[in-house]
C-alpha positions in Angstrom: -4.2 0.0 5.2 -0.8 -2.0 4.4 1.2 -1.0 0.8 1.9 -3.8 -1.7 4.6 -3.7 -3.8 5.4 -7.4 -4.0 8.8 -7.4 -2.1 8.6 -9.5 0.9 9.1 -6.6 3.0 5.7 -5.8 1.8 4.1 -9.1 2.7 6.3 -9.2 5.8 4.1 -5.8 6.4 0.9 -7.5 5.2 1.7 -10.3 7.9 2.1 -7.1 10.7 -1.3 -6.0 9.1 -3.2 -9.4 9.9 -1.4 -9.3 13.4 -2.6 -6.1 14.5 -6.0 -7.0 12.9 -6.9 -9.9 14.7 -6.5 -7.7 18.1 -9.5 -5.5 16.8 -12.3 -5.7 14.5 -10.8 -3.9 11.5 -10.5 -4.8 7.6 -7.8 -4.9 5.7 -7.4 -2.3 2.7 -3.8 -3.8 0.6 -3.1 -0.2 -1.8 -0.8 -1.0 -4.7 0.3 2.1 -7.0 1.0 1.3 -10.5 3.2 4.6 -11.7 3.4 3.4 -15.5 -0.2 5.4 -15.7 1.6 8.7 -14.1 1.3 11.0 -17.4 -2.3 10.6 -17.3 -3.1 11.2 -13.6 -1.1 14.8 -13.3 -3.7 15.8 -11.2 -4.8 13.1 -9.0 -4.5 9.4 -8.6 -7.1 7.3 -9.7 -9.0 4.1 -8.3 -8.2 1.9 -11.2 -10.7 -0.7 -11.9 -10.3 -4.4 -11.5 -10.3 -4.8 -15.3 -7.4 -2.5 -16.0 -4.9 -4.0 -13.2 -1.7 -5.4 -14.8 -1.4 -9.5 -14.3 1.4 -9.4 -11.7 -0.6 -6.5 -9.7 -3.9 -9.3 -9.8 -1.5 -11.8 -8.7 -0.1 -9.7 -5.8 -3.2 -8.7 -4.6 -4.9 -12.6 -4.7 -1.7 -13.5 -3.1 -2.8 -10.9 0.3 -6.8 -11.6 0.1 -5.8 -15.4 0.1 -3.4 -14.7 3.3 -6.0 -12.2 4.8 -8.7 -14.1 4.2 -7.1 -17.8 5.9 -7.3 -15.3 8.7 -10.9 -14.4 8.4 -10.2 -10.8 8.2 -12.4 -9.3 5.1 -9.7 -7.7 2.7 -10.2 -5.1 0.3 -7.3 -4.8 -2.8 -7.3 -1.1 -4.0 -5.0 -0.1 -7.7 -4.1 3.4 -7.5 -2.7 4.8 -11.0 -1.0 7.9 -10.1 2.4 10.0 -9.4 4.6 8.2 -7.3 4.0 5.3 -4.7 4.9 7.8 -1.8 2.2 10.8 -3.2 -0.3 7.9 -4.5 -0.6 6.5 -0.9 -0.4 9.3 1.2 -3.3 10.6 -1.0 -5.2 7.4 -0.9 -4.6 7.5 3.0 -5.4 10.8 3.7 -8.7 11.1 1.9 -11.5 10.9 5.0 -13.6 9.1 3.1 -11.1 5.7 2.8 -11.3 6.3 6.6 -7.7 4.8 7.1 -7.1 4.5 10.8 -3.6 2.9 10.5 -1.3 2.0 8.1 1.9 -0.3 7.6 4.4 -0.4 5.3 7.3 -2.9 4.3 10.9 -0.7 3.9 12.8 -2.4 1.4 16.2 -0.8 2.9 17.5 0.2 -0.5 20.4 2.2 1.1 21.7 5.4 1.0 23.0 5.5 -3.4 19.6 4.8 -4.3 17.5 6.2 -1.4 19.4 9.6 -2.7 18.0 9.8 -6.4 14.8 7.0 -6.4 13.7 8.4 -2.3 12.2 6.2 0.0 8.6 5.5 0.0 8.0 4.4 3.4 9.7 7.4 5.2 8.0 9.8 2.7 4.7 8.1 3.9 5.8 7.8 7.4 6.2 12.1 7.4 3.4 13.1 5.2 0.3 10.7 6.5 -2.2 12.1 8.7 -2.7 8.2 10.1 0.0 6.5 12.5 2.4 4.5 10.3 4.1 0.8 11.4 7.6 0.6 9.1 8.4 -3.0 9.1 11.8 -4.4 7.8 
């Protein structure tokens, strides 16, 4: 599993992904959350369907199955409408039916101000999923 959130520490993750990929026989699942839905999922995080993905989210998940797929690994792009990106991915990952063996995660390095009252996403995966986690900068 690698998380999309358009920075290019995310596609500099997605490019980790495809590495470690090409060493096994493993697909790629890119996970994008989309908080703007967050007072309707107060109790869990939905799969959004392919219809109801904002234009930029399409955009950034044609932009990793084009990458993925020049690599002939199979991709899978997966919108989750929930909570917050940290809770919305750790749920996602943590589910044994997604069967996420590893996941990887861009860190966008926001610094200590905004780290303080936004978090960061990638250490609150990195301490709450059950799967080994890759942080790449």
């Amino acid at each position: 599993m690698v998380c999309l959130d358009g920075s290019k520490n995310s596609l500099r993750g997605l490019d980790k992904a495809i590495s470690f990929t090409k060493q096994s026989d493993a697909t790629i699942i890119g996970v994008h959350s989309d908080t703007s839905f967050s007072a309707f999922s107060a109790v869990r995080a939905p799969i959004l369907p392919e219809k109801k993905w904002k234009k930029d989210v399409r955009k950034l998940i044609q932009i990793a199955m084009k990458k993925v797929e020049k690599n002939n690994i199979e991709f899978e792009g997966v919108v989750i409408g929930g909570h917050s990106s940290g809770i919305d991915l750790t749920t996602f990952a943590n589910n044994p039916a997604n069967k996420i063996d590893q996941i990887v995660i861009g860190s966008r390095g926001m610094g200590f101000p905004k780290e303080l009252f936004f978090g960061s996403t990638s250490n609150f995966v990195l301490h709450k999923a059950k799967a080994p986690v890759t942080i790449v900068k």
